[in-house]
C-alpha positions as CSV (number, residue, x, y, z in Angstrom):
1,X,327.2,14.6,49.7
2,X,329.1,15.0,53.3
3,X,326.3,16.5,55.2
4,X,326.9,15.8,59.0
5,X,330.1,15.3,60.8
6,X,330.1,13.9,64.3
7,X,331.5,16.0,67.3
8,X,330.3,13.5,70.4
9,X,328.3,10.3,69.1
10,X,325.8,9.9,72.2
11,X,325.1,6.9,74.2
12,X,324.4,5.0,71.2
13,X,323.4,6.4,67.8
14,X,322.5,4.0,64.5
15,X,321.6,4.3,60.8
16,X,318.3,2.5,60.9
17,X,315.6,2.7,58.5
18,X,312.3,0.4,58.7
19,X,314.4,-2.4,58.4
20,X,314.8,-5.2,56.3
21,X,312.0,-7.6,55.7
22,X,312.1,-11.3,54.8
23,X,315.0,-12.2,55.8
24,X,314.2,-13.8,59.8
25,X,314.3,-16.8,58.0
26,X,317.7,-17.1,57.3
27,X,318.1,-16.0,61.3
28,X,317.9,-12.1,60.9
29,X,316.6,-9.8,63.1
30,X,314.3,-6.9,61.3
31,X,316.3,-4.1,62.5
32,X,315.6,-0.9,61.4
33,X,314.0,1.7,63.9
34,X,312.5,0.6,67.0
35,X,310.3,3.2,67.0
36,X,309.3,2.9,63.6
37,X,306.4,5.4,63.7
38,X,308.3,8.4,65.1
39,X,311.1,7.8,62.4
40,X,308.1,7.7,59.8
41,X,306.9,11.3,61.0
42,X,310.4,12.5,61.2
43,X,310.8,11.4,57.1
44,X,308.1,13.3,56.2
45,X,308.5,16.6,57.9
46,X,311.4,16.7,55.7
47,X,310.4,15.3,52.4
48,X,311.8,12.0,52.3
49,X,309.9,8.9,52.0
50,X,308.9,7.4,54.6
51,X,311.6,4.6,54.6
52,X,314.5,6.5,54.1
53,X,317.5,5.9,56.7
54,X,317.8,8.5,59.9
55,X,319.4,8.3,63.3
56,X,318.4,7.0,66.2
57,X,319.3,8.2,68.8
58,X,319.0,6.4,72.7
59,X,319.3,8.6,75.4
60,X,322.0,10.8,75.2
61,X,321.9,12.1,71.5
62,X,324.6,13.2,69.4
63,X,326.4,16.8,69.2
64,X,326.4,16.8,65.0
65,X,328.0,19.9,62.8
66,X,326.5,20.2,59.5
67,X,328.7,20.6,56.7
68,X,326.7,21.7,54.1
69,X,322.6,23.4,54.6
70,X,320.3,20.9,55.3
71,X,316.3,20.9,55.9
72,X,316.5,18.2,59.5
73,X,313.4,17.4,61.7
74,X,313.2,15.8,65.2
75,X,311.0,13.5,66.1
76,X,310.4,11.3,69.7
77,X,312.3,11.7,73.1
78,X,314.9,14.2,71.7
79,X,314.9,18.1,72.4
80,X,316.9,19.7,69.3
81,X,319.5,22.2,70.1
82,X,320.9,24.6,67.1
83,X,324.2,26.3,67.8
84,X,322.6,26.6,71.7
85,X,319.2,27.6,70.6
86,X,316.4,24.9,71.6
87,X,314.2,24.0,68.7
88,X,310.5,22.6,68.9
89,X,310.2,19.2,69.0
90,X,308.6,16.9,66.1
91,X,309.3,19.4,64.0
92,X,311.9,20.1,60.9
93,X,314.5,23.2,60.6
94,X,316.4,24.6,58.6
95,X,320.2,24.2,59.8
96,X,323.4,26.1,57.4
97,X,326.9,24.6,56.9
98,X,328.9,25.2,60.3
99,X,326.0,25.0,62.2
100,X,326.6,22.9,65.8
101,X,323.3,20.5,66.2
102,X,322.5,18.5,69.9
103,X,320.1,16.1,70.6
104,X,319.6,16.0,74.4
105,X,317.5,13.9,76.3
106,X,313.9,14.3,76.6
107,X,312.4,12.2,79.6
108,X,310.5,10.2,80.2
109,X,310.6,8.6,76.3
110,X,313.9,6.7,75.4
111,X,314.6,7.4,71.9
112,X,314.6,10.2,69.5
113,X,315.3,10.2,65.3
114,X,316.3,12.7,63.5
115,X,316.0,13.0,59.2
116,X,318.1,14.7,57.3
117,X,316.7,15.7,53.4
118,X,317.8,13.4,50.9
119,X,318.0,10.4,53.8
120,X,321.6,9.1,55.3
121,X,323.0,7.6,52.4
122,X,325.2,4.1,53.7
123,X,325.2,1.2,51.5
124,X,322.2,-1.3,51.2
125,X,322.7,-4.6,52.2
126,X,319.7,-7.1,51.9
127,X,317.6,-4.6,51.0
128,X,317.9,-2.3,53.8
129,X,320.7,0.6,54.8
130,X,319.6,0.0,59.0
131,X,322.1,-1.1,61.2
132,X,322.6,-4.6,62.6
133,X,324.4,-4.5,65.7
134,X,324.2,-8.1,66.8
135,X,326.2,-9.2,63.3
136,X,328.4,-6.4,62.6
137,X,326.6,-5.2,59.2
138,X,324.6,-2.4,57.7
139,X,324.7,1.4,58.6
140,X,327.5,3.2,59.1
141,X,330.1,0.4,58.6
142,X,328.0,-1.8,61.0
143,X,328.2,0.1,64.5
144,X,327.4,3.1,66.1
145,X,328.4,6.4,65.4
146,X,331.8,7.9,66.9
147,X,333.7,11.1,66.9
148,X,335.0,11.8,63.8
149,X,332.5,9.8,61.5
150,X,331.3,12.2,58.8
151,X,327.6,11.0,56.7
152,X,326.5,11.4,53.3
153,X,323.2,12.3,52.3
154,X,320.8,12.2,49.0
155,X,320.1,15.1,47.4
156,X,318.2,17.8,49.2
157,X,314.8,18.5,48.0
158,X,313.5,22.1,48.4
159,X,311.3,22.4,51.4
160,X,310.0,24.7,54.5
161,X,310.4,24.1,58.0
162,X,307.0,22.2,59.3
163,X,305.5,20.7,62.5
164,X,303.5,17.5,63.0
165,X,300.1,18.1,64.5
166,X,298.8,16.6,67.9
167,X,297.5,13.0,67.6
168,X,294.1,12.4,68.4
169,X,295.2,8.5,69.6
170,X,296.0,8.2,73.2
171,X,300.1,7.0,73.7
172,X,299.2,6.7,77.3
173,X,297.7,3.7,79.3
174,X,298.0,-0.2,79.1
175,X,300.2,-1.6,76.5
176,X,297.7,-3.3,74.4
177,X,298.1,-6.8,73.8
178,X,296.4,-9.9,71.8
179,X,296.5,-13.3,74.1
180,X,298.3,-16.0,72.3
181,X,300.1,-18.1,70.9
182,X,301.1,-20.3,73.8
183,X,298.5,-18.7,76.1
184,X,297.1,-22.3,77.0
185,X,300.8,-22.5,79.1
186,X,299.9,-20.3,81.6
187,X,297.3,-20.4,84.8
188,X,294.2,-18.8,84.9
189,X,295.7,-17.1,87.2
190,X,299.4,-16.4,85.7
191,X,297.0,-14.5,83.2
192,X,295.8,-12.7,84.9
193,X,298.3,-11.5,87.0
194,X,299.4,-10.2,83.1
195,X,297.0,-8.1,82.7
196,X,296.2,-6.9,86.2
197,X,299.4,-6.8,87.4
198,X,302.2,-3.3,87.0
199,X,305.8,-3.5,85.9
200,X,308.8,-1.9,86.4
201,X,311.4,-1.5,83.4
202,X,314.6,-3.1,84.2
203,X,318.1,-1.8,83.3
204,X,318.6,-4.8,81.1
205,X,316.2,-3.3,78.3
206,X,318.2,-2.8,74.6
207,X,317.1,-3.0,71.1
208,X,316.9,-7.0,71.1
209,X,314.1,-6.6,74.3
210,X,312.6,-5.3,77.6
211,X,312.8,-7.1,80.4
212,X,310.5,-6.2,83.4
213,X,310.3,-6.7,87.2
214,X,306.8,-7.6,88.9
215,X,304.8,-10.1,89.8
216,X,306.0,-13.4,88.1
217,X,303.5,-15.2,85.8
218,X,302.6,-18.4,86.5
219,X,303.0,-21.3,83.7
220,X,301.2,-24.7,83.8
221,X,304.1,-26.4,83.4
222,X,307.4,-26.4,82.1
223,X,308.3,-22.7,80.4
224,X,310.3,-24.1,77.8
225,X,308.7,-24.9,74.3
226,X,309.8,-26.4,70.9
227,X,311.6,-23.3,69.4
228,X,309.1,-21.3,67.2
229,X,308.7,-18.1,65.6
230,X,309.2,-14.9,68.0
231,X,307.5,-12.1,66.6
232,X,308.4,-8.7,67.4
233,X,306.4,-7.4,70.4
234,X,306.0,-10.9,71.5
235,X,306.1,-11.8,75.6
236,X,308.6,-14.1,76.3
237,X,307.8,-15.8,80.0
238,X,311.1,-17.5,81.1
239,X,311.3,-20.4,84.4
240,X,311.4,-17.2,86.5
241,X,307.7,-15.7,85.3
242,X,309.3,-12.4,84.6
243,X,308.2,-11.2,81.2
244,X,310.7,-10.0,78.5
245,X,308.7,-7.8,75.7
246,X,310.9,-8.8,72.3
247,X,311.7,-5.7,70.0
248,X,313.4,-5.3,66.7
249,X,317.1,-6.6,67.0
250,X,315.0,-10.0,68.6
251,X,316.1,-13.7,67.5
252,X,313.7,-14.7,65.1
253,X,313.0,-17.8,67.0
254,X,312.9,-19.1,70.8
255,X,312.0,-21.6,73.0
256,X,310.3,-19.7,76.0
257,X,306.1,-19.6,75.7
258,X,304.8,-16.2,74.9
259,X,301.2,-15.7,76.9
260,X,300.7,-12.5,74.5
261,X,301.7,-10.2,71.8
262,X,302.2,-6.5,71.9
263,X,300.1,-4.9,69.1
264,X,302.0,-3.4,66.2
265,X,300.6,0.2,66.8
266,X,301.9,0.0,70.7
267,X,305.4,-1.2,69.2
268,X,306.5,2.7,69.1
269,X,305.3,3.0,72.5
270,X,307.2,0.2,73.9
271,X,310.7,1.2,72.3
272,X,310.3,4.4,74.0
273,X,309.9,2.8,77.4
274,X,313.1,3.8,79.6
275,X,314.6,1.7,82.9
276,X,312.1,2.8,86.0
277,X,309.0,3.4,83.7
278,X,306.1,1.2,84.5
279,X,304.0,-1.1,82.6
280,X,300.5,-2.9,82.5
281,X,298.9,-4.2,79.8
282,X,295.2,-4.5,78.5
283,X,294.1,-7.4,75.9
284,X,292.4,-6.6,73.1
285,X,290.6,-8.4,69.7
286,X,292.4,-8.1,66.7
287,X,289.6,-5.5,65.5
288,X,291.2,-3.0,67.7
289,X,294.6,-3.9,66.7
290,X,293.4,-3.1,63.0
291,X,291.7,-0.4,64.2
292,X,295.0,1.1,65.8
293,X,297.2,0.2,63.1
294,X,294.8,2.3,60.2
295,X,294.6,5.1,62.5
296,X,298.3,5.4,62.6
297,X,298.2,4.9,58.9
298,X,296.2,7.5,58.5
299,X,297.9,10.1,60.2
300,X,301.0,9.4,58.2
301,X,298.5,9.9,55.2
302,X,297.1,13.1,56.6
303,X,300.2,14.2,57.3
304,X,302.2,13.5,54.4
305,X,299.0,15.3,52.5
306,X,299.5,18.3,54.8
307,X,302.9,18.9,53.9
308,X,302.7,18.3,50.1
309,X,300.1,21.0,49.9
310,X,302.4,23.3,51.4
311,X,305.9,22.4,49.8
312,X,304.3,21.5,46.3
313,X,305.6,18.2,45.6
314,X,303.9,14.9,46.1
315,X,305.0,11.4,46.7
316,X,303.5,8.6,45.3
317,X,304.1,4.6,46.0
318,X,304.3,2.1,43.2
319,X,304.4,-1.3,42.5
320,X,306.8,-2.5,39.1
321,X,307.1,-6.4,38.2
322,X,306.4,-7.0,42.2
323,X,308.7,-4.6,43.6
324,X,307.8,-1.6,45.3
325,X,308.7,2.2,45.1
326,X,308.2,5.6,46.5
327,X,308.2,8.3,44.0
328,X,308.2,12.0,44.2
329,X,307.7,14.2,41.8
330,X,308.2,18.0,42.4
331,X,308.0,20.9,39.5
332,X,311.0,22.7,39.2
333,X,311.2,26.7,39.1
């Protein structure tokens, strides 16, 4: 059903979900929400699942009016305004048909998502309804939003307006890294210039990566390497020693060395990073990493049992003939 029409489309505004998985082999970027974490919060404050396609929003948010009522939450570097009115952030509302909706900037974070009940309903291509800018495909007809686009969502499923407690975790500090997995390419001391050493985000920072200014890190030798995998979060180190931090829309492959790789629980944190903001990072074993990832996992758990209590409806993930599915069930008055 029409649920959102768009007035002003923002800086730049996508259809991303959590991407689309398996396919960087056939040279495909994952996609999906750079800031996967604050799009899974966003999800559940209003009953979808947690992989269910939202906007992201960079910047400058959209001015939306909804066409129909619609449970919506906020969630990351966005302050939601209802017909003027400013709304808490990570939190879900309540908004009625006619209803004007802006999503302004909230400093110093770079990107905000907002849900809608039911999930933006675009087409699925290879497995995944998130936008791929670089190609042209997925989303809203493959680009971002403009005046005069109207989206479709799912059905809505009865729910109250909630808020997303506090996290315990601390989102501040070093970006936390694991050395590897051309580490052996750089000087003692280009590594530690790394990890002792500040940034500065650069203006040339988008969904495919980062780039920062700072101290350059030294190689041993040539920076060039046979082309290999580049996962995301990965440091690129170019001839210049100026690190470029790799995110979502990244090429699946390159031929720079990477001294290091951002964890996957700081991913959220680095999407979020705006031109000006500064950097440092902090290496860490891969038991933190773990460590950082299940706490994340569960406060999404904690949360998602939170809100079920309260709405009466739970959610349940399944597995049939190797393919996997979320699964709510709610009783019906």
């Amino acid at each position: 059903m029409h649920t959102l029409e768009v007035i002003s489309p923002g800086l730049l505004t996508t259809v991303q979900d959590l991407g689309r998985r398996g396919y960087r082999r056939f040279g495909l970027p994952r996609c999906g929400a750079a800031d996967a974490f604050s799009l899974q919060v966003a999800n559940l404050l209003v009953g979808n699942s947690q992989d269910a396609a939202g906007l992201e929003c960079t910047a400058t948010g959209p001015a939306l009016r909804l066409l129909r009522p619609a449970l919506l939450g906020c969630v990351g570097a966005g302050l939601p305004y209802l017909n003027g009115e400013l709304l808490p952030g990570r939190a879900s509302f309540h908004g009625r048909a006619g209803d004007f909706l802006e999503i302004r900037p909230a400093p110093p974070g770079l990107r905000a998502y907002l849900a809608v009940s039911g999930g933006i309903d675009v087409p699925v291509v290879m497995g995944s309804r998130s936008t791929c800018l670089r190609a042209g495909f997925g989303g809203y007809q493959g680009r971002p939003l403009r005046a005069g686009d109207v989206l479709a969502c799912g059905p809505r499923r009865s729910g109250r307006p909630a808020r997303a407690p506090a996290r315990e975790a601390d989102e501040t500090g070093p970006l936390r890294v694991i050395l590897g997995p051309q580490d052996d390419r750089f000087t003692r001391e280009g590594l530690a210039t790394l990890l002792d050493a500040e940034y500065r985000v650069t203006a040339e920072c988008d969904r495919m990566g980062c780039r920062l200014q700072g101290p350059p890190i030294a190689h041993r030798g040539p920076a060039d390497i046979v082309s290999d995998g580049v996962p995301e979060g990965s440091i690129q180190v170019p001839a210049g020693g100026l690190p470029i931090i790799m995110l979502c829309d990244g090429q699946p492959t390159g031929g720079y060395a990477k001294p290091a790789v951002v964890i996957s629980a700081d991913l959220g944190r680095v999407a979020q990073l705006a031109p000006l903001a500064t950097v440092a990072f902090r290496a860490v074993g891969r038991e933190e990493a773990r460590a950082a990832r299940e706490a994340q996992q569960r406060y999404l758990a904690h949360l998602a049992d939170m809100l079920q209590a309260s709405t009466g409806y739970r959610s349940f993930h399944v597995r049939v003939q190797g393919r996997s599915y979320q699964v709510t069930v709610e009783e019906l008055p």
